[in-house]
N, C-alpha and C positions, 0 to 999 in steps of 0.2 A: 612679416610672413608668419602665418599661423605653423606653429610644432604639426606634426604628421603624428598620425593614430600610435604608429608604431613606437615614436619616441616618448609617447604618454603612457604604456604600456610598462609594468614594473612586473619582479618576481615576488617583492616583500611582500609582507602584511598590510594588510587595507584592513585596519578596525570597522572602519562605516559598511565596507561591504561584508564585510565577517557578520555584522549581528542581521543587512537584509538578507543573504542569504539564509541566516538561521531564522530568521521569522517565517520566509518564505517557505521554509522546509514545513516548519511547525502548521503554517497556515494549513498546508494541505488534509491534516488530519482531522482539522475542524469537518474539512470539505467531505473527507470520507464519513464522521461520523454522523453528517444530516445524512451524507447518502443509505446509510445504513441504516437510519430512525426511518425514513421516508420509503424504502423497502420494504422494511420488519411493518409497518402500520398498511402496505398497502397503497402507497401514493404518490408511486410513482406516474401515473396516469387522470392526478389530480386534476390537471390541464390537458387537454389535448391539441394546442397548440405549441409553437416551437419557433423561433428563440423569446417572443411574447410568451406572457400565459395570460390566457385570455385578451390576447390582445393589449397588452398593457404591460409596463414596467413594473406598475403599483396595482395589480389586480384589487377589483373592488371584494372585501372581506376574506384577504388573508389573513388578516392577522389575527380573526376570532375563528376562521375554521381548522382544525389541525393537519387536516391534509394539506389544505393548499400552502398552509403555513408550512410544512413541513418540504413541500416540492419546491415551493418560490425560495426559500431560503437556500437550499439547495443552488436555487439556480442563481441566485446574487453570490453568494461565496463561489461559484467558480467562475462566475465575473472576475471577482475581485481576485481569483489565482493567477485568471488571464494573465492581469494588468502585473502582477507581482515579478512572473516567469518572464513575461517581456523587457519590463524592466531589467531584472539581473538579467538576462542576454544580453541586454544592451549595453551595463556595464562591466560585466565582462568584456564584451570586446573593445569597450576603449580603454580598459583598464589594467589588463589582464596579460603578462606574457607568455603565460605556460597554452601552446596552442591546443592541447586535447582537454583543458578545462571550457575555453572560448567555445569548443563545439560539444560539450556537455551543456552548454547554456542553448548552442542552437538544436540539440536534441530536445530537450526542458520544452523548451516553442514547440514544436514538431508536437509531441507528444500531447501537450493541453491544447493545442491546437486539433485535434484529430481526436481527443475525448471529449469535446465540446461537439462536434460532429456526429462522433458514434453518439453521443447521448442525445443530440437534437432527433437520429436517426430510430433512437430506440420509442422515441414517442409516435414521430410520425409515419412511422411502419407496424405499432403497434397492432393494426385491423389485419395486417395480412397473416392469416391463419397457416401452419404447416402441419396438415393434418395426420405426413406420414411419423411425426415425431409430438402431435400433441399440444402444439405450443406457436406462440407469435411469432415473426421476424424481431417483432420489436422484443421480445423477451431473448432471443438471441442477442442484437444487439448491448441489451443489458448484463449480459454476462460478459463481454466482451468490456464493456465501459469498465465493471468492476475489477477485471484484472490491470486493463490501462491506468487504474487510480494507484496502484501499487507498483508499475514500472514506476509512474511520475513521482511516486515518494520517495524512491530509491533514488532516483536521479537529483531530485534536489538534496535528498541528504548527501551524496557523494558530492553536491558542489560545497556546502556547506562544510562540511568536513574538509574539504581541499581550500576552504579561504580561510580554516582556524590557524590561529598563533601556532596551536600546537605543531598542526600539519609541516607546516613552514619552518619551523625552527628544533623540530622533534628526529631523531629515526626510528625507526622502529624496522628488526630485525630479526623476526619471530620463524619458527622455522618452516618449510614447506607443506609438514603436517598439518600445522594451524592454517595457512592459506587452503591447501587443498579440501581438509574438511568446513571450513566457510564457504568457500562454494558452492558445496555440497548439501550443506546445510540452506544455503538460498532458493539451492533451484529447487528442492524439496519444499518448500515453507510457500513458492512461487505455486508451484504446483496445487499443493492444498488449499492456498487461496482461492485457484481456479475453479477446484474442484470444489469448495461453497463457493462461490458464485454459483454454479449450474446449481448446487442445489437448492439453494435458496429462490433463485428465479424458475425453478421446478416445483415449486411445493413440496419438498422435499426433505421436511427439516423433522417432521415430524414421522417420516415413511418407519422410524424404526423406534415406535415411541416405549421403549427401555431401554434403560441403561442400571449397569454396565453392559449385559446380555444382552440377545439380541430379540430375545423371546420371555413373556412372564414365567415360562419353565424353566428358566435358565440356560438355555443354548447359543452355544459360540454363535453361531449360523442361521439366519434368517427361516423362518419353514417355506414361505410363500415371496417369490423371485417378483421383480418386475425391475424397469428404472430408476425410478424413483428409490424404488429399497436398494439397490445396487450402489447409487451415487450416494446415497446415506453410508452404506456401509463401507464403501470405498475410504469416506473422507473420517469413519473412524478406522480403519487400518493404517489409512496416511498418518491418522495423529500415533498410532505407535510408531510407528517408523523414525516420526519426527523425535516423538523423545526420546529412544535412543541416539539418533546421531546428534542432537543439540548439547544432550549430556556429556558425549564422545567430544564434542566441538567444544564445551564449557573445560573440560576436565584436561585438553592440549593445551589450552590456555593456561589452567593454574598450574601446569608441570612445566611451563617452559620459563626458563629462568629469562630470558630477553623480553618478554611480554611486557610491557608498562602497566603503570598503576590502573591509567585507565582501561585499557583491555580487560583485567584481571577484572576491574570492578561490572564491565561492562555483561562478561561472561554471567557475570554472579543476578544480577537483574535480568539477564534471558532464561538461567535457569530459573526464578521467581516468575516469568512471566511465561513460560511455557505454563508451570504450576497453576498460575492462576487461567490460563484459558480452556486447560483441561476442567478446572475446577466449572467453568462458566457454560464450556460445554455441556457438561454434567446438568447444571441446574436450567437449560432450555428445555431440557425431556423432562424434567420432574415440574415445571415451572408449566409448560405447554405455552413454549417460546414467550414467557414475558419479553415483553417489548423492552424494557431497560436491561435485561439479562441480553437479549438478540442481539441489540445496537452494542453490548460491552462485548461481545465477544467477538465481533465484526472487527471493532478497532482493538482492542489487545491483540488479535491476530494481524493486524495492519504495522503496528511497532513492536512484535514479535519479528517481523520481516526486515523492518526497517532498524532493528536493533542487529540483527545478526549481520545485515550488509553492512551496518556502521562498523564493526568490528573488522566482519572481510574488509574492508574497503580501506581501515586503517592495515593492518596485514600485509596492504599491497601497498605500501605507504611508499615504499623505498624506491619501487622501479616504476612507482609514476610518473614520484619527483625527479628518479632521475634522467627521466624522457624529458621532461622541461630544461631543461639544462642546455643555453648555445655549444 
């Protein structure tokens, strides 16, 4: 008689699923940064078919044109994330006894499952115009895809982090201050993601073309109001916001004596990678959005997020684990 799910199910470490999960996590970033090449150039709307482009798997001259090249590739790597997220769901649940990881794996699904959609959805609604705001369905949907790609980052790093050696064999018992400003810090960092996506799928990147000011005179304050200048300006007030509390966030880390090596070290790389996204922000207005400056600053802000939750996520390390526990 075949063993039953349940009794193949273990608490320990599983090396082989430690490093799928960690690849799985990493893949996703690739996937974010065609999407951000394939935005910044314009091409997203390469094809206008969907889940084909052009009817085909192997559209005839993608690979010498750069749009198409740019959108097919796109849409082959989040094939291949499908296939990844399925996978680890699946084993997870034969593998796995902690029950709120197993439905982390079935959230993982859900979630690339339903970006795959909204993205199929942002092509083929493209044509439908919203005249009282300016813009497509299909560019709505596209902002919506772009936040969904940074739930899913988050979520597979939190599975990934929950299959490490460390995880398992580590505590970590840092104090409520550090937990509660990582929260803080995410749903801020979530936020501002949001808030480029709309501007980016607005045309919007350029609405406030100086920097630091907001004007060649120098002024805090924009002269001439619209949307576009509004969600510019918004998503640089978010970035102070941001480095102040990432700072706050980094600095309860190196004061707390319980913090592990890797927290400390981890703190230390978000404050470098705040530094540099401000730095990259900077150089899209002076640059007049180069495409390799647009696409970096896309993804440094995608593992700005996914660095600050890896932190939170260890933080909560203690009362996850010990919710898995018969």
């Amino acid at each position: 008689m075949a063993p039953s799910t349940d009794s193949r199910r273990s608490y320990g470490h599983k090396p082989s699923l430690a490093v799928f999960s960690a690849f799985s996590a990493v893949w996703v970033f690739l996937l974010v940064t065609l999407g951000a090449f394939t935005t910044t150039i314009g091409a997203g709307m390469a094809f206008p078919d969907w889940p084909l482009s052009n009817g085909s798997l192997n559209p005839k001259g993608w690979l010498t044109d750069l749009s198409m090249f740019a959108e097919h590739s796109h849409r082959l790597s989040a094939g291949v994330m499908t296939v990844l997220t399925l996978v680890l769901a699946y084993w997870l649940w034969r593998t796995e006894a902690r029950a709120w990881l197993r439905k982390l794996g079935y959230f993982a699904v859900a979630l690339v499952v339903a970006q795959a959609v909204v993205g199929g959805l942002r092509v083929l609604s493209d044509h439908i115009q919203i005249e009282s705001i300016e813009t497509s369905l299909g560019r709505l949907f596209a902002m919506l895809h772009a936040c969904m790609a940074q739930a899913l980052a988050c979520t597979l790093i939190a599975i990934a982090v929950s299959c490490s050696h460390s995880w398992i064999s580590s505590e970590v018992t840092v104090s409520d201050r550090v937990r509660r400003t990582g929260v803080v810090c995410c749903i801020l960092l979530f936020l501002q993601l949001a808030i480029a996506a709309v501007m980016r799928h607005s045309f919007a990147g350029l609405a406030i073309p100086t920097f630091p000011w907001s004007t060649p005179d120098g002024d805090l304050l924009p002269k001439i109001w619209s949307f576009r200048v509004a969600i510019h300006f918004a998503h640089r007030v978010m970035a102070l916001i941001i480095a102040g509390t990432v700072a706050a966030f980094a600095i309860s880390i190196w004061r707390d004596e319980n913090a592990p090596l890797g927290m400390r070290m981890g703190a230390s790389v978000l404050v470098t990678l705040l530094s540099l996204q401000i730095l990259l922000g900077a150089n899209i207005i002076m640059t007049q959005r180069a495409v390799g400056v647009t696409t970096g600053h896309v993804l440094v802000g995608a593992v700005t997020l996914a660095t600050t939750f890896w932190i939170t996520w260890v933080a909560h390390r203690d009362s996850l684990q010990e919710s898995a526990r018969p």
